[in-house]
VOGU-3710 file (C-alpha; in Angstrom, 3 decimals, decimal comma):
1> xxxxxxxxxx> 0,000/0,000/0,000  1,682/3,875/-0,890  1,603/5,849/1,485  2,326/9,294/0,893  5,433/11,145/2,129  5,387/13,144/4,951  8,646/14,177/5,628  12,163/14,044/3,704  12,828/10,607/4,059  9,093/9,537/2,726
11> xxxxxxxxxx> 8,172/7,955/5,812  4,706/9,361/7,397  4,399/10,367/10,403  3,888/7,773/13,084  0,590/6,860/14,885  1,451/7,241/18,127  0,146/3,648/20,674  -0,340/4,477/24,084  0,589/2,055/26,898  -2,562/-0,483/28,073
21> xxxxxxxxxx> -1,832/0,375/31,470  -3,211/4,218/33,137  -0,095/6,271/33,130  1,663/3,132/31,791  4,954/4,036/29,463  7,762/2,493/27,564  10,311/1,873/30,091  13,200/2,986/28,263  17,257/4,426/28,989  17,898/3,584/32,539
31> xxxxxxxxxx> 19,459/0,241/32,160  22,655/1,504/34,256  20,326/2,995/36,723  18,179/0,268/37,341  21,434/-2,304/37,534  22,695/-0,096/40,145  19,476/-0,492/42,307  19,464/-4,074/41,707  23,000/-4,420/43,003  21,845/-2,459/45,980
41> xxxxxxxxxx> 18,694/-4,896/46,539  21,321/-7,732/46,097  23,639/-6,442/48,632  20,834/-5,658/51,525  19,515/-9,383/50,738  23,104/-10,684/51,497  24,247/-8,644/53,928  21,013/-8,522/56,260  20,786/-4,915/56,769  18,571/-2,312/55,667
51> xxxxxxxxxx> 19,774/0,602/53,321  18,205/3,673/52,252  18,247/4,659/48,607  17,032/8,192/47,297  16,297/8,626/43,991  15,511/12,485/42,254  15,055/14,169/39,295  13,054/16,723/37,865  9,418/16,185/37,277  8,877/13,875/34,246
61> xxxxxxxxxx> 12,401/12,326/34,562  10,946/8,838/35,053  11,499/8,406/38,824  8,222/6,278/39,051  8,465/4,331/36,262  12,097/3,416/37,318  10,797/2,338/41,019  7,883/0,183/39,554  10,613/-1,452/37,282  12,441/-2,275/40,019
71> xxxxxxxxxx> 9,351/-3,553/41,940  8,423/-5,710/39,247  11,848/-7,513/39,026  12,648/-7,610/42,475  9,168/-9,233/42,519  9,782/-11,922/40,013  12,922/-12,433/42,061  11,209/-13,184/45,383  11,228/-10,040/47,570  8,103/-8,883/49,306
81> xxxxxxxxxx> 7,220/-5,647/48,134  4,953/-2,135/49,003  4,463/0,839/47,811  3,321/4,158/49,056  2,873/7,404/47,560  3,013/11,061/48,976  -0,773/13,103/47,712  0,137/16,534/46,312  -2,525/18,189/47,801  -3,458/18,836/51,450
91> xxxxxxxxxx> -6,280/16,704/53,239  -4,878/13,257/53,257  -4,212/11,764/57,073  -0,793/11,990/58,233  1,766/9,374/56,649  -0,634/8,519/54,250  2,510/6,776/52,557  2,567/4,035/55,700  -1,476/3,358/55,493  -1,029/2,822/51,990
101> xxxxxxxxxx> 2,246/0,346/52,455  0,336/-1,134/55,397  -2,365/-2,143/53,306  -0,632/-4,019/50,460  1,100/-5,976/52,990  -1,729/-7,159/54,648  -3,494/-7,734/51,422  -0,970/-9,886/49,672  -0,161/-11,476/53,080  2,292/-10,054/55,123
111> xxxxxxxxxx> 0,765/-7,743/57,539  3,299/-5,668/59,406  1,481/-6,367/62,623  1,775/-10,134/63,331  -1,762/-10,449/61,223  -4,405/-8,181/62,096  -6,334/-6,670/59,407  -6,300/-2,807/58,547  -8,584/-0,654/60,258  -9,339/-3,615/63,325
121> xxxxxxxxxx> -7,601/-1,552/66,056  -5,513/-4,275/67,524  -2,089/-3,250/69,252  1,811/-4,366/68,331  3,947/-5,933/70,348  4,821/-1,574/71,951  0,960/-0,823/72,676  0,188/1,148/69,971  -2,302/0,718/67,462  -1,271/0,733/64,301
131> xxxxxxxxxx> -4,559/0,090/62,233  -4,945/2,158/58,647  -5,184/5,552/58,508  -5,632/5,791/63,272  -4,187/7,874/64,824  -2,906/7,207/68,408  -4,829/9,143/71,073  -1,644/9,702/72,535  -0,262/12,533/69,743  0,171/15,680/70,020
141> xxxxxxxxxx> -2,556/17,549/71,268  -3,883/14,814/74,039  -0,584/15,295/75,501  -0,492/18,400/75,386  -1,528/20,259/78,468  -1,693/23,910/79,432  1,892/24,482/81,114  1,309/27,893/82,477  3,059/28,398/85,556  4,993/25,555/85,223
151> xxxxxxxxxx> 8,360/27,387/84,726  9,629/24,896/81,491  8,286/27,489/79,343  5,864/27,874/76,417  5,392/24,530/74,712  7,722/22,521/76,412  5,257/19,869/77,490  3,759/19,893/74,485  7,267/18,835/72,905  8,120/16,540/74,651
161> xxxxxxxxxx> 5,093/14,607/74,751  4,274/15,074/70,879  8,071/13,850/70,200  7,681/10,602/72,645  4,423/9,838/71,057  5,822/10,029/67,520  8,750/8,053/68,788  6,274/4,959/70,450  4,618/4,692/66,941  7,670/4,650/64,913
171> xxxxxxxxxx> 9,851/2,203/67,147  6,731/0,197/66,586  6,244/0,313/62,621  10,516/-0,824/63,005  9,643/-3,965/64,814  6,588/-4,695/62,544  8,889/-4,178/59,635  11,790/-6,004/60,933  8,829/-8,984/61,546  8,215/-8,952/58,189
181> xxxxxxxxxx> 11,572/-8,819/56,502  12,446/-11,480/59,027  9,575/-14,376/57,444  12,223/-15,418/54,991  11,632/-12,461/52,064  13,816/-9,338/51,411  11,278/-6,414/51,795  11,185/-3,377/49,294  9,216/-0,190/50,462  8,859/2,738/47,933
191> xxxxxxxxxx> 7,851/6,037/49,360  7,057/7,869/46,507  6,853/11,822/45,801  8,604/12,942/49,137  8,741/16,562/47,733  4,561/16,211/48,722  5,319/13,914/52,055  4,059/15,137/55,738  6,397/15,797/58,543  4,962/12,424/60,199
201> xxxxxxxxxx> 6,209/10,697/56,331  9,244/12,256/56,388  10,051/11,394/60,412  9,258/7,369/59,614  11,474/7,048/56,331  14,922/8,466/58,778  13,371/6,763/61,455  13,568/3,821/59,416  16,727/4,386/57,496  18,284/5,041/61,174
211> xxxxxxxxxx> 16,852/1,876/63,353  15,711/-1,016/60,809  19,433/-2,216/61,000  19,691/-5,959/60,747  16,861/-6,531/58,636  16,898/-7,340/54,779  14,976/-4,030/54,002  15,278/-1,772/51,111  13,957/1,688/51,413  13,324/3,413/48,202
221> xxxxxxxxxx> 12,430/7,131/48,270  11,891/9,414/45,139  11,863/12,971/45,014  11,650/16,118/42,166  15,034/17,848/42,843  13,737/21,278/41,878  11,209/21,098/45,015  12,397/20,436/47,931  10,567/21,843/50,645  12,344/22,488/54,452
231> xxxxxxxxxx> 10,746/19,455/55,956  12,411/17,381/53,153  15,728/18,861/53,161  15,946/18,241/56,782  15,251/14,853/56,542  17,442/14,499/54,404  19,948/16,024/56,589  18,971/13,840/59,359  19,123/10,621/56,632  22,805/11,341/55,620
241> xxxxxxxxxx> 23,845/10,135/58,799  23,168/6,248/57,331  24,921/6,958/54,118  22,202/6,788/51,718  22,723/5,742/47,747  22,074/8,367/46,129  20,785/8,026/42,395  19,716/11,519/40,132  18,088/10,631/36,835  18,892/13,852/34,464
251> xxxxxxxxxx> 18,026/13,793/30,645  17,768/10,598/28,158  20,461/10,595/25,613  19,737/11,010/21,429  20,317/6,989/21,209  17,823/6,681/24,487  15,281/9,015/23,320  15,303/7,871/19,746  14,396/4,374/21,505  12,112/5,844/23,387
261> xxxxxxxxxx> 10,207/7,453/20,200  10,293/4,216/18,734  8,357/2,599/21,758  5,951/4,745/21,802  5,384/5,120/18,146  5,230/1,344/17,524  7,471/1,946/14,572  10,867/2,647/13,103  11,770/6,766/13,450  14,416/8,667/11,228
271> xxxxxxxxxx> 17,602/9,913/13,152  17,196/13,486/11,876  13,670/13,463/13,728  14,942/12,250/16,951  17,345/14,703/16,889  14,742/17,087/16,784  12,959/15,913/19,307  15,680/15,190/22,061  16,662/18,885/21,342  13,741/20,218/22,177
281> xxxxxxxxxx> 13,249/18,157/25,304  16,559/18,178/26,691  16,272/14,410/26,868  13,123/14,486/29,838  10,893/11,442/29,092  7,592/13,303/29,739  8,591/16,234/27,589  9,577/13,534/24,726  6,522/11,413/25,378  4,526/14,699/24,778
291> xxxxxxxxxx> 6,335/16,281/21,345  5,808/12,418/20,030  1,854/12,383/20,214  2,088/16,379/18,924  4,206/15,166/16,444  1,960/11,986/15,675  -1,184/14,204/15,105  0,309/16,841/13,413  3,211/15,535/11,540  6,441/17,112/10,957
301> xxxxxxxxxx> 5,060/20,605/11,128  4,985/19,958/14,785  8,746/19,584/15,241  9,684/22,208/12,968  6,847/25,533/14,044  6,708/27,713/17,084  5,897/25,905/19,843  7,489/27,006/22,670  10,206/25,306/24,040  9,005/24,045/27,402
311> xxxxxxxxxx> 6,166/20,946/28,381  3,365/23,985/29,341  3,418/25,340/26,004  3,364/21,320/24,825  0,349/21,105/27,047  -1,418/24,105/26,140  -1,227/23,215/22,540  -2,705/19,794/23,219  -5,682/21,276/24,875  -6,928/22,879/21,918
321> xxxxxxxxxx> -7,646/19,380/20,789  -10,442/20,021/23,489  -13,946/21,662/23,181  -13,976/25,009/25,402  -15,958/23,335/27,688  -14,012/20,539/28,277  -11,423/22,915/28,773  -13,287/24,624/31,264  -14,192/21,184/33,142  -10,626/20,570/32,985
331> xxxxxxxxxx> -9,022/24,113/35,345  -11,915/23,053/37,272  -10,998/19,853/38,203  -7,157/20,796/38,451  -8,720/23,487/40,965  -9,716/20,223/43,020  -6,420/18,591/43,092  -4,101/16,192/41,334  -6,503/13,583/42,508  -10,317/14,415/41,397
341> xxxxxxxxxx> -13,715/13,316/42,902  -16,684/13,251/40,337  -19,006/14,010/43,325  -17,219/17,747/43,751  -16,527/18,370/39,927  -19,986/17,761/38,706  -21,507/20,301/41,046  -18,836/22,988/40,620  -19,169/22,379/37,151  -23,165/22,274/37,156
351> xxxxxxxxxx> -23,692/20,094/34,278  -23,499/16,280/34,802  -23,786/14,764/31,175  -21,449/17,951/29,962  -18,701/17,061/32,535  -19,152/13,504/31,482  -18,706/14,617/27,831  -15,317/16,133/28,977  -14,298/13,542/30,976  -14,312/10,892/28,498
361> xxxxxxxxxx> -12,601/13,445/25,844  -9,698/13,962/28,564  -9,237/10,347/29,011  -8,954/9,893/25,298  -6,337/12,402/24,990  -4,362/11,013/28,052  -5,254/14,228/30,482  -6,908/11,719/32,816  -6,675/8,328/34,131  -9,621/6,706/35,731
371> xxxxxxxxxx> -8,812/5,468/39,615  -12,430/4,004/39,813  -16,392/4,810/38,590  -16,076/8,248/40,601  -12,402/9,288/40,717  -10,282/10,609/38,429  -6,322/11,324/38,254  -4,525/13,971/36,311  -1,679/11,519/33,609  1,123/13,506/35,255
381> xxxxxxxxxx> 1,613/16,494/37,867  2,657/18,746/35,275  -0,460/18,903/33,427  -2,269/19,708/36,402  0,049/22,122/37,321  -0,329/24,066/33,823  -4,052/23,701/33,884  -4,167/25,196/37,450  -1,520/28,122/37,037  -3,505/28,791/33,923
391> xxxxxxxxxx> -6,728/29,948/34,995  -6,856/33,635/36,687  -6,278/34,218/40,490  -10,427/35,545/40,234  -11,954/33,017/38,825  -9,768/30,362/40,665  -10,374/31,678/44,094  -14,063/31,945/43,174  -13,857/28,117/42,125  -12,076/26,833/44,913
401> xxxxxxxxxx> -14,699/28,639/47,294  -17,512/27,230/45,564  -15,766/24,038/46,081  -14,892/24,138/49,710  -18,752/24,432/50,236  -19,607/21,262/47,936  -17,339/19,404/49,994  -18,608/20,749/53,438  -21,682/19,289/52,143  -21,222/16,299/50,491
411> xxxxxxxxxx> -18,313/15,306/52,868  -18,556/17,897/56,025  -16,163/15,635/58,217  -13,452/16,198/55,808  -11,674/19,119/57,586  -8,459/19,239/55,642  -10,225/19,337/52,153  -12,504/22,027/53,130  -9,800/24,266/54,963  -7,485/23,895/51,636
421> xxxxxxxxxx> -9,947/25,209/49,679  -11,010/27,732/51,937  -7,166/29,121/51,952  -6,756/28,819/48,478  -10,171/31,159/47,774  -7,967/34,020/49,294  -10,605/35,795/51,130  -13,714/34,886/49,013  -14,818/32,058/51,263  -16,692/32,360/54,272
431> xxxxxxxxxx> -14,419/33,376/57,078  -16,562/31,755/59,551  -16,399/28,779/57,547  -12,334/29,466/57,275  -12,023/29,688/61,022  -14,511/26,381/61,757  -12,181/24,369/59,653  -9,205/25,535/60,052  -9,454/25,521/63,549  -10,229/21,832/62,999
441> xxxxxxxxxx> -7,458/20,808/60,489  -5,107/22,293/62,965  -6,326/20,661/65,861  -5,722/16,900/63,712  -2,454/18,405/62,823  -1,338/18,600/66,359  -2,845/15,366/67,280  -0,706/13,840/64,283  2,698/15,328/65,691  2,641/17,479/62,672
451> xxxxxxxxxx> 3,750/20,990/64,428  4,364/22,927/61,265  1,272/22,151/59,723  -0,716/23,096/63,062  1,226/26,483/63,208  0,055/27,381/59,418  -3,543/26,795/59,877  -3,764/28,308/63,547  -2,042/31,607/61,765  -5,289/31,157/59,075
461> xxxxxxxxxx> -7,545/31,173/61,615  -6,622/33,813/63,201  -6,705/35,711/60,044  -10,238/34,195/59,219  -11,285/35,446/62,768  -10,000/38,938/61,979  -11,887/39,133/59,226  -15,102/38,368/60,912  -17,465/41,287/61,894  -17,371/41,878/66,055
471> xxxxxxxxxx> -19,929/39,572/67,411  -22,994/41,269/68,591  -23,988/41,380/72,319  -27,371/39,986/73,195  -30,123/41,161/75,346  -28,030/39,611/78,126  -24,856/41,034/77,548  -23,110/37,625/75,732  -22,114/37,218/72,372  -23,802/36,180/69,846
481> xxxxxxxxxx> -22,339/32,683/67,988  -21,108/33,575/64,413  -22,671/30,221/64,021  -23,771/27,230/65,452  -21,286/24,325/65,779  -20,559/22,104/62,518  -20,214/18,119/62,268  -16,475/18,767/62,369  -16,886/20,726/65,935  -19,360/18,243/67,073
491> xxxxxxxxxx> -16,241/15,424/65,929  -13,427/17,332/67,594  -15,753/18,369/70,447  -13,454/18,128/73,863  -10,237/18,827/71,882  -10,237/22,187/72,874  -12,898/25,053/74,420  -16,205/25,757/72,734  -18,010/24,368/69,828  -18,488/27,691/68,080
501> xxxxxxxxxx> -16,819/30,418/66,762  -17,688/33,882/67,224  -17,000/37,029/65,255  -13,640/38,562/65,495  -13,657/42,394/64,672  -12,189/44,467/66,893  -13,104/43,303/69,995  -11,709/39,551/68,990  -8,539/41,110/68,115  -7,852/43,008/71,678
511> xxxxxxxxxx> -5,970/41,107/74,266  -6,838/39,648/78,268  -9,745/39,855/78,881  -11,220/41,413/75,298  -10,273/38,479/73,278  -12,760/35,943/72,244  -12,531/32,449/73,683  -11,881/31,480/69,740  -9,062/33,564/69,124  -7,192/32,894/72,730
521> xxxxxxxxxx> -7,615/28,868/71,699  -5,642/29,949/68,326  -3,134/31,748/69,745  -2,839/29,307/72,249  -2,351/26,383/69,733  0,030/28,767/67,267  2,104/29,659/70,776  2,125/25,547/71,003  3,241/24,379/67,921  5,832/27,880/67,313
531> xxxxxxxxxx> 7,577/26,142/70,534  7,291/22,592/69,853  9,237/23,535/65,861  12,145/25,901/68,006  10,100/29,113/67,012  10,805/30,422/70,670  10,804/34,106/70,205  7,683/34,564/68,230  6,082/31,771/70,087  6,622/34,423/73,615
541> xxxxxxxx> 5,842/37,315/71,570  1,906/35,415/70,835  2,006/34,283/74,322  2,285/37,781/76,152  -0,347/39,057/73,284  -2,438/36,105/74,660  -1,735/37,595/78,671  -1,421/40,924/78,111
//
């Protein structure tokens, strides 16, 4: 059959085959990368002990696909293996990574604590429970007490009991570990995105790095090397200790990417063109994944014409494959997250059989990946990220308070959802509805020995209660309840004083005896969590505002 020429060389351009599998790619150019890790497996199997491996890159460098390579073979080869990954966005329980670990252990028969199921409560061998996604009572708010007047200072109770309690729930995740490694199976565990992981995340992986010692375990963390927040770099500081391998994945080379093109093409590709295309993506898989389907739709125009070097502009030239509306439905759903819940889109959206429409064009293009009927997942980070940064700070604060009130009702006991959104609608939320769940996500934040988190969303709410009118005095001289407790006061009720919120204003704001019981429980948390991360000075400086 002729075909006719499409290029120079009078080949056409290539149909481009995606992979079977949801976010499922050629694996391709990091044969000297992956033989390194396998050495390292092969040495912790010998030798008995555990070693920590870090793997980083930029985004799209193929961290992922490297890990599940090594999963797979290590796998075939008998090792026991988990995996768990850090969410990008803000709402998921503290060291969501373990749960998620936890669970595929138990479910392809090795639970980590001597065989109780997730979510049945039961206690390890050190008295803690350990079930999915519970949190021991004994974190950091229960033992935290008030300590005035007892001459340690601001927050030094609250330290030290927060610290002991994360260090009784990691010594026993080590021994359940160790239990497991020690059934006769090496052990891999993968803790994915750190750049995204939770202090609590980031505490376990040096916590294990530091005390798994004579155990067969392999400890696999990735990271993006351009993000690396303060909590990571200090883990990282505290990890170096053990002497970590260290493995950075940079750009595919001509011969790698030319392979690569080839893979994903299904079909023999002309040097000259994979030239092209590893020059314009510096050799990162995602970015070469991307020019290939721009180049198989479009043909050789595509390599040669103005597009922008750089994957948004590869992005933003794919979406105009899209209908307006489905380009619409998309920023909305990027305003929801990385992760994306039918149940919120739809109603943000306010067309059902419309966002359906879009839905299925976005999975066709390979924008979206389906998790189940009612979940969605954006391909890759960075096309969320472009789709988000894309639409206008107005419209997207508008959007993400429309959303934080879908969720309150569709899922009110979902704190840390709600309280994202509320922060990211930059004032156009409800404050009262700011200050109930912020107030609420901090309080979980303390009680899962995350101090840094608490002391961001105590400093929202008392923003959110600022920007509350005064409350209003009654007949009787009290205030008046900016409104009436929520289901996530009536769930936290007894973590801390009062079930309401009342208006801020300027009364709220002045100190003693003026401030309302609201704000004095925020400053009080903010002056406990400033202390508990070393924060002294401006953990005092809230404290006298607090007495004064």
């Amino acid at each position: 059959m002729s075909e006719a020429p499409a290029s120079g060389h009078g080949a056409p351009p290539p149909a481009v085959q995606d992979g079977a599998e949801p976010g499922g790619h050629p694996f391709v150019g990091r044969v000297a990368e992956l033989a390194e890790l396998e050495n390292l497996a092969a040495d912790v199997a010998t030798s008995g002990r555990a070693r920590l491996v870090l793997l980083s890159g930029a985004a799209g460098a193929g961290k992922t696909a490297l890990a599940r390579t090594l999963t797979r073979h290590l796998e075939i080869g008998g090792w026991t293996t988990a995996w768990g990954a850090s969410p990008e966005v803000r709402g998921a329980p503290a060291a969501w990574p373990w749960t998620q670990i936890r669970e595929q252990l138990t479910t392809t028969g090795h639970p980590p604590d001597g065989g109780h199921a997730p979510g049945a409560g039961q206690e390890s061998g050190t008295g803690h429970k350990l079930a999915a996604g519970h949190v021991p009572a004994a974190g950091f708010v229960s033992a935290t007490r008030d300590v005035r007047g007892s001459g340690r200072g601001p927050g030094a109770g609250s330290a030290s009991a927060a610290m002991a309690a994360r260090f009784r729930r990691h010594r026993a995740v080590v021994a359940d570990l160790a239990a497991v490694a020690g059934r006769g199976r090496p052990l891999l565990l993968v803790f994915d995105d750190l750049h995204w992981a939770d202090e609590d995340t980031l505490a376990l992986l040096t916590t294990l790095a530091t005390d798994l010692g004579p155990a067969p375990v392999l400890i696999l963390g990735t990271y993006r090397s351009t993000e690396i927040s303060a909590g990571l770099a200090d883990a990282l500081g505290r990890a170096a200790r053990t002497e970590p391998a260290r493995l950075y994945l940079g750009g595919l080379t001509e011969p790698q990417v030319h392979e690569l093109v080839q893979a994903v093409t299904g079909r023999e590709v002309d040097d000259a063109d994979a030239r092209k295309i590893h020059a314009r993506s510096a050799g990162n898989p995602f970015f070469v994944r991307e020019l290939t389907r721009l180049w198989g739709s479009e043909g050789d125009a595509a390599l040669r014409t103005a597009v922008p070097a750089g994957v948004r502009d590869v992005i933003r030239h794919r979406l105009t494959g899209l209908t307006e509306t489905a380009r619409t439905h998309l920023r909305q759903a990027a305003v929801l997250g990385q992760d994306v819940d039918l149940g919120v889109l739809i109603p943000l959206a306010g067309d059902e059989e419309q966002v359906l429409e879009s839905v299925e064009s976005a999975l066709l293009a390979g924008f979206l990946v389906e998790r189940d009927a009612d979940r969605l997942r954006f391909a890759h980070a960075l096309v969320h990220e472009t789709l988000y940064d894309d639409v206008t700070r107005a419209r997207r604060a508008r959007w993400h308070a429309r959303a934080a009130e879908i969720v309150e009702r569709i899922r009110p006991t979902d704190v840390e959802t709600i309280a994202h959104h509320c922060v990211r609608a930059e004032g156009r939320a409800d404050p009262a509805r700011t200050a109930r769940h912020t107030r609420a996500a901090a309080r979980r934040a303390e009680r899962g020995s995350a101090p840094r988190e608490a002391a961001r969303l105590w400093r929202v709410t008392l923003t959110a209660l600022d920007r509350m009118p005064a409350a209003r005095p009654t007949a009787t001289g009290a205030a008046t309840p900016a409104f009436l407790p929520g289901p996530a006061d009536r769930l936290d009720a007894g973590d801390a004083p009062g079930g309401r919120v009342a208006g801020g204003g300027a009364e709220g704001r002045a100190g003693g005896g003026g401030a309302s019981p609201e704000r004095m429980e925020a400053i009080m948390g903010l002056v406990r969590a400033l202390a508990v991360i070393g924060e002294s000075s401006e953990s005092r400086r809230y404290r006298a505002e607090a007495v004064d």
